[in-house]
Legacy VTK file of the C-alpha trace (Angstrom):
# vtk DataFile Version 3.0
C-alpha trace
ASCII
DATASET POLYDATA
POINTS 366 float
-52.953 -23.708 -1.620
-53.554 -20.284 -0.583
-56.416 -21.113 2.210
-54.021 -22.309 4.774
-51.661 -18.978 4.000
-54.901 -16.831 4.751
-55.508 -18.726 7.950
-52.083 -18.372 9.506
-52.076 -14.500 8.857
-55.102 -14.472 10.613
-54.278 -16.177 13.480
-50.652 -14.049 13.551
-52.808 -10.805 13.829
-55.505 -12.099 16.293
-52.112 -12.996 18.382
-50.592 -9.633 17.190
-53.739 -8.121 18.594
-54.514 -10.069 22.013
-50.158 -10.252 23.157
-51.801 -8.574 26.858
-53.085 -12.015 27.192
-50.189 -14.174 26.619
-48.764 -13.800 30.409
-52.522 -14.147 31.550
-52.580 -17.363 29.508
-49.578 -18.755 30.966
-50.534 -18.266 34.651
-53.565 -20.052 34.365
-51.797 -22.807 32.168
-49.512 -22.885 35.247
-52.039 -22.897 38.144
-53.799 -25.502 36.688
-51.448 -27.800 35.681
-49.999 -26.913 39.665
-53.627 -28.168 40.617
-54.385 -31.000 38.749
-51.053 -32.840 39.325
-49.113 -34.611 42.294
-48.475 -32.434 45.271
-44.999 -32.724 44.765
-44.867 -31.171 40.633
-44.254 -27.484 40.352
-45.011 -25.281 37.768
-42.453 -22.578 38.700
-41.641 -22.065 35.531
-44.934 -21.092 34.426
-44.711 -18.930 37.368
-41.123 -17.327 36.478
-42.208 -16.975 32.632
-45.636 -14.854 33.097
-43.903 -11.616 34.239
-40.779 -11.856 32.144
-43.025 -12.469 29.059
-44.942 -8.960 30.142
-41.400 -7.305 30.685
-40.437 -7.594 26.623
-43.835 -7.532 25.725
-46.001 -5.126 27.669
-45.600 -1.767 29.545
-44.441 -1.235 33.041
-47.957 -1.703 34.925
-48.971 -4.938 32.990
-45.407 -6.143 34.029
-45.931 -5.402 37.599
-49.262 -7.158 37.708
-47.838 -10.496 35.885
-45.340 -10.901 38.932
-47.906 -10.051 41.428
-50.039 -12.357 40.312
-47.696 -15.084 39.773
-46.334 -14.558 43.208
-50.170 -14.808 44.451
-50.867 -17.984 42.400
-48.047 -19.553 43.645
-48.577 -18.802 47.716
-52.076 -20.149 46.783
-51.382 -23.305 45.543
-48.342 -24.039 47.817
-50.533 -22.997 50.712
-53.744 -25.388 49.183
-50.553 -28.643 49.353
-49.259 -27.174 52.619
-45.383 -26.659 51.237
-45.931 -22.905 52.219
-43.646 -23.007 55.031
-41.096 -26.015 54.160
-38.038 -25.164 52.617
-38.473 -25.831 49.610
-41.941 -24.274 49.231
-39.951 -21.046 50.761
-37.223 -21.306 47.973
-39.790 -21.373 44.857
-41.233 -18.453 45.714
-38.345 -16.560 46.242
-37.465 -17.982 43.196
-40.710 -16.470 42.148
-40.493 -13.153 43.479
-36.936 -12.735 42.911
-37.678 -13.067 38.739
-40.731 -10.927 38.739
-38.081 -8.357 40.567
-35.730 -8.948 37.461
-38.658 -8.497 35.321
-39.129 -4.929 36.258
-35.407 -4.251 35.512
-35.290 -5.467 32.462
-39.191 -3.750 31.190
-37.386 -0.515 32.282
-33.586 -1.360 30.391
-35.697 -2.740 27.144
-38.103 0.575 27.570
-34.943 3.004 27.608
-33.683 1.363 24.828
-36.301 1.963 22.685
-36.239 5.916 23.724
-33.036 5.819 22.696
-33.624 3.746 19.507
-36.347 6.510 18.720
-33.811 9.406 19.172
-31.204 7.670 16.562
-34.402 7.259 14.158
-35.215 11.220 14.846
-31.567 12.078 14.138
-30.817 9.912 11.232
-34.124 11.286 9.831
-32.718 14.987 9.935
-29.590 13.748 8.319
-31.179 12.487 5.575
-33.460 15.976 5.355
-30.058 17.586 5.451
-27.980 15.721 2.889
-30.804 14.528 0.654
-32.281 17.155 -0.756
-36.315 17.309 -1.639
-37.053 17.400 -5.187
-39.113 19.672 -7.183
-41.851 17.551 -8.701
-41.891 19.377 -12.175
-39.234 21.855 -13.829
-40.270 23.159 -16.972
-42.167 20.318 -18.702
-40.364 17.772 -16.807
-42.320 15.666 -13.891
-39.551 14.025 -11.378
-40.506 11.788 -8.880
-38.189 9.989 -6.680
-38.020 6.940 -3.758
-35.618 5.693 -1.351
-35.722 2.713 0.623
-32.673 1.606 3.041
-31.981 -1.429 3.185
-31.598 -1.686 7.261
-34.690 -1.573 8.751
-36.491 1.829 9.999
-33.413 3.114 8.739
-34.044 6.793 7.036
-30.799 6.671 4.805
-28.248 4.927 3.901
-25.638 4.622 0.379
-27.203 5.751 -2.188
-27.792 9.580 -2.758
-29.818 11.218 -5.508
-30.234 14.971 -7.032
-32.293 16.668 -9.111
-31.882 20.514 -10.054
-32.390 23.355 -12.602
-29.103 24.898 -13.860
-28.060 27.428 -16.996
-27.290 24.147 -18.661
-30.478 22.503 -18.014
-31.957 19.848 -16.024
-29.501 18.189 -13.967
-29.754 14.854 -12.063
-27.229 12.520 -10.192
-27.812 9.134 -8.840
-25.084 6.989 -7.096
-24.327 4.567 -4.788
-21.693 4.514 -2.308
-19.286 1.451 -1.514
-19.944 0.448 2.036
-22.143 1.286 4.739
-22.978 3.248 8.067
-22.344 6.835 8.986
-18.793 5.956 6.654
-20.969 5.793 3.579
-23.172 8.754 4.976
-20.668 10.682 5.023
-19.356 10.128 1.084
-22.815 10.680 0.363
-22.802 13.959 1.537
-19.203 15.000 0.367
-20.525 13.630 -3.354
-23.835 16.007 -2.995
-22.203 18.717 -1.685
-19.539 18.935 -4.680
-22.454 18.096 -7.057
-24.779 20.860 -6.274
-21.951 23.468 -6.432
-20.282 21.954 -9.752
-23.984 21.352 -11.421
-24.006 25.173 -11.164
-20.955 25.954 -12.325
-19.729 23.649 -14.999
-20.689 23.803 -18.838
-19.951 20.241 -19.283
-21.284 16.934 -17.418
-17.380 16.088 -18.025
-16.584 18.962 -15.842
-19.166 17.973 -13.059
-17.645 14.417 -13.210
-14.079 15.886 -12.454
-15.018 17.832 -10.012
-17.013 14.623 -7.865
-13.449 12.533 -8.567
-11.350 15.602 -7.109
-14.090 15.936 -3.739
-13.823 12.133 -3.422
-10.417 11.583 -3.732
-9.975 14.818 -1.348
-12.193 13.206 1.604
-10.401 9.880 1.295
-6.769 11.501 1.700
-8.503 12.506 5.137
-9.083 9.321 5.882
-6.718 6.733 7.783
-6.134 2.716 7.575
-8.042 0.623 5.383
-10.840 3.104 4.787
-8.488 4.796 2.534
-9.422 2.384 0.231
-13.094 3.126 0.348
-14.946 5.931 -0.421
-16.194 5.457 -4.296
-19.107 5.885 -5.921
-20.912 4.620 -8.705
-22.819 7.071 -10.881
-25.025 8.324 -13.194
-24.714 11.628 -14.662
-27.744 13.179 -16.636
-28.224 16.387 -18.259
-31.500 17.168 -20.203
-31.517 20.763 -22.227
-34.553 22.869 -21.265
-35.014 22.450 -25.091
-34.991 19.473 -27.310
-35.618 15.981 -27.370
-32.547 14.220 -26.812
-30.649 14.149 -22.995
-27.048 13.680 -22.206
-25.790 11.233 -19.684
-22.147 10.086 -18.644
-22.106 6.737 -16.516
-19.390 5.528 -14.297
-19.648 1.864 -13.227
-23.655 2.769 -12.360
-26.546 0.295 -13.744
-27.518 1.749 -17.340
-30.911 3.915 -17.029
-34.025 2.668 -18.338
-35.825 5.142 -21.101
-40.031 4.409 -21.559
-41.617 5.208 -24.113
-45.268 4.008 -25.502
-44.693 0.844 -24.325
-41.374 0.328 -25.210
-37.987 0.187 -22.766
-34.554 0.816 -23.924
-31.702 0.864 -22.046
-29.036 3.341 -22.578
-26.042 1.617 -22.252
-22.482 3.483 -22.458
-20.396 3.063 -25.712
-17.396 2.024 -23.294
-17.596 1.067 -19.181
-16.229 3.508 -17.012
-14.700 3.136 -13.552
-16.810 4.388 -10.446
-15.905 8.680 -9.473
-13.199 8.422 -6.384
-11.404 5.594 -9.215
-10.020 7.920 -12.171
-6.621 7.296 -11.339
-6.527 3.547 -11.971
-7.498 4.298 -15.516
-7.504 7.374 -17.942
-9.980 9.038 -19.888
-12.645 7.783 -18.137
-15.446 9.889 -19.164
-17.772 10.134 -22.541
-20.827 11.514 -22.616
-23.702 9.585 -24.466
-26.677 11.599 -26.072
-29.738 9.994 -26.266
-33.216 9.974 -27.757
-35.745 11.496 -25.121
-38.976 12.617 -27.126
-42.276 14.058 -25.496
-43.897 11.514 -23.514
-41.078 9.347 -22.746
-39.872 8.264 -19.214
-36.402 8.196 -17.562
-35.639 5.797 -15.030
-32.720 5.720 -12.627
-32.020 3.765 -10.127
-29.380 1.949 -8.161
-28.487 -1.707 -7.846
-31.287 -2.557 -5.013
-33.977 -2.849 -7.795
-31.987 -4.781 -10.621
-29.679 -6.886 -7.829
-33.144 -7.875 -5.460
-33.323 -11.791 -6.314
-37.043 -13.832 -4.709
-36.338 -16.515 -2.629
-35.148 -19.146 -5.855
-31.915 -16.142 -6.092
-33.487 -15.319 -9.664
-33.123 -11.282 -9.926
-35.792 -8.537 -10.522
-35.054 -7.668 -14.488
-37.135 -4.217 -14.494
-36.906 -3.585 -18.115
-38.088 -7.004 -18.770
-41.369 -6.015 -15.952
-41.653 -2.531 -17.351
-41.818 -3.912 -21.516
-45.329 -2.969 -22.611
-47.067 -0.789 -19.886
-47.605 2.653 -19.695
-47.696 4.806 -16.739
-49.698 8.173 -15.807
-46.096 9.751 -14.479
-42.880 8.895 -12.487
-44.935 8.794 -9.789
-47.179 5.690 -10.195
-44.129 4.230 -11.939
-42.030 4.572 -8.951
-44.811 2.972 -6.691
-45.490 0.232 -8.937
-41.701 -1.034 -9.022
-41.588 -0.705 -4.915
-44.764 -2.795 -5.180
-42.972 -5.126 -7.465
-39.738 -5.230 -5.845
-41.279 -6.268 -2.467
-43.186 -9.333 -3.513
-40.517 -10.239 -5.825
-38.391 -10.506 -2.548
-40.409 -11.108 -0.074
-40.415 -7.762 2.025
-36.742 -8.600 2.429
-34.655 -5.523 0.956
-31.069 -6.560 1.183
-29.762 -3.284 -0.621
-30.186 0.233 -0.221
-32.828 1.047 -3.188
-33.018 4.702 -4.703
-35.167 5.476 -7.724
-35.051 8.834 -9.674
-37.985 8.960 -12.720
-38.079 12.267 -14.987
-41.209 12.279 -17.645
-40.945 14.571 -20.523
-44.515 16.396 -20.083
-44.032 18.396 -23.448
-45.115 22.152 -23.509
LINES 1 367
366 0 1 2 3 4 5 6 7 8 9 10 11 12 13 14 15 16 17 18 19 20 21 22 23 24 25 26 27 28 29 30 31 32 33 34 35 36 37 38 39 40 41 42 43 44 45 46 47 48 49 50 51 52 53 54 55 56 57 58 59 60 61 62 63 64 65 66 67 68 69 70 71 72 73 74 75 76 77 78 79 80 81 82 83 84 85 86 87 88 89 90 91 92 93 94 95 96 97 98 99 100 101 102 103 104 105 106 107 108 109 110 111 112 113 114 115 116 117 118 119 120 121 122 123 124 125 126 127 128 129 130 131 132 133 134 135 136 137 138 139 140 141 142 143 144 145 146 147 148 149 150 151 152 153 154 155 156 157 158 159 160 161 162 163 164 165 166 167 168 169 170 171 172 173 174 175 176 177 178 179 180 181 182 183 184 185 186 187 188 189 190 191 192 193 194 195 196 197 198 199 200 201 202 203 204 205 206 207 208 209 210 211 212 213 214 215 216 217 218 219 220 221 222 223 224 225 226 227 228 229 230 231 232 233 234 235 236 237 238 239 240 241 242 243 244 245 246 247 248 249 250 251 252 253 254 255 256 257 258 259 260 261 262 263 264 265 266 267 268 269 270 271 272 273 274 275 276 277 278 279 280 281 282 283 284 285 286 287 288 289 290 291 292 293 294 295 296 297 298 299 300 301 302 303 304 305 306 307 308 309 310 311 312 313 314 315 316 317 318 319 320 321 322 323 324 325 326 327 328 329 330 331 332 333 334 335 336 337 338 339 340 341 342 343 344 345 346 347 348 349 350 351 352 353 354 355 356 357 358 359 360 361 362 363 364 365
């Protein structure tokens, strides 16, 4: 069954590889079938196609020379059945000449649109450089290694946001994932990483750090007008892990419960009690309790927002990472990391429907 897969890839990347050759292919399809048929059967069409197939497929030049030489093939075989100088002879290749015209003007409008497609790239690249930041890849005896994937296409960033840093308090980490998309949900991202880098500082408590999100949040949606006032939340994971010790401290609002590896095994920490998203405290009280947890020498935190354990394969059935993860070790975060992009994409195809951000932290001992 896997044969006739094989061959079609093939044959997509010879055609991936030889696309110069598609207009080429269709004037000579055209010519010929202009040749070998009654006088009176045109192949205009074949004519008209060749240099508008070059103008959204090829550059400038190869454009110009499909509608020069469809014009050329055309005057040749109207001139070999003598309709060169009737009227309708006249009006196909104007019809002819007018097209490969049009196909200049559009090469140029499809090539300006990819400059400017390459500029939004460049900036949305230097916001994401500017909001998220780049982690350390060890502090202390911790090894962090993180991934993001967005969920549109060439896309740099999107709703999700992650954060790793040293404080007084310890090792502090944030991973979240904002409702909505767009530069809206850009812009909550950066609001809810601004507020935690100054509060991770600052506060003694994970508590504390959680208020002061919920106050930033609420804050930036007062700004807001109309029915975005009702956006603007976050689901989150705090985590706090003493520069000492083998236990960590985490306090999770609405977010997917972390994953904790150890020799094999996967545990999830789930919270005592659910907790509404930050930017939600008001609909509820007391929202907050912080869980400590086991996290021994060797073991493996996982993070990670709802692109990995929402992404379903084609029969809708989700990816269950804990379920994947049960019984393997891993060198570090890093090969962890790669292995559930790995998994994630044939699991689904390639098709990423979700903004995907993983945060791993391994505790290296020392």
């Amino acid at each position: 069954m896997r044969a006739p897969r094989v061959g079609r890839t093939t044959i997509g990347r010879w055609c991936l590889r030889h696309l110069q050759l598609l207009p080429v292919a269709i004037l000579v399809v055209g010519a010929l079938l202009d040749y070998n048929t009654p006088p009176h059967f045109s192949a205009e069409a074949f004519y008209t196609a060749a240099p508008m197939t070059a103008a959204a497929l090829l550059s400038l030049r190869a454009t110009i020379l499909a509608g020069l030489g469809a014009c050329a093939a055309d005057v040749a075989l109207l001139t070999h059945f003598g309709f060169i100088t009737e009227a309708g002879g006249l009006s196909e290749l104007a019809a002819v000449v007018t097209v490969s015209a049009f196909a200049i003007v559009v090469n140029r409008l499809m090539y300006y649109s990819n400059v400017r497609l390459q500029s939004a790239r460049r900036i949305a690249l230097a916001v994401q450089r500017a909001v998220l930041p780049q982690l350390p890849t060890s502090i202390g005896p911790l090894r962090i290694a993180v991934r993001y994937r967005a969920a549109v296409k060439d896309a740099q960033i999107g709703g999700d946001l992650y954060s790793a840093q040293d404080t007084p308090y310890g090792v502090r980490c944030l991973v979240g994932d904002v409702r909505g998309k767009g530069m809206d949900a850009v812009r909550v991202v950066a609001v809810a990483m601004g507020a935690f880098r100054e509060a991770a500082e600052e506060e003694p408590t994970l508590v504390g750090i959680a208020a002061r999100l919920e106050r930033a949040l609420l804050r930036e949606r007062a700004r807001r007008a109309g029915p975005e006032r009702t956006e603007g939340f976050v689901t989150g994971i705090l985590v706090e892990i003493p520069h000492r010790g083998d236990e960590l401290r985490l306090v999770n609002r609405g977010h997917p419960s972390p994953l904790l590896l150890h020799a094999g095994q996967v545990r999830s920490a789930e919270p005592s009690e659910p907790a509404l998203p930050l930017g939600l405290a008001e609909l509820g009280a007391d929202q907050d309790r912080t869980e400590t947890v086991p996290f021994p020498v060797g073991s493996t935190l996982l993070l990670y927002t709802d692109g990995l354990n929402e992404a379903r394969n084609r029969a809708g059935r989700f990816y269950d990472p804990a379920a994947r993860l049960a019984g393997r070790d891993f060198p570090g975060p890093d090969e962890l990391l790669d292995t559930l992009l790995t998994e994630v994409s044939r699991h689904t195809g390639g098709r990423i429907t979700d903004d995907l951000a993983l945060l791993a932290v391994t505790h290296g001992g020392g």
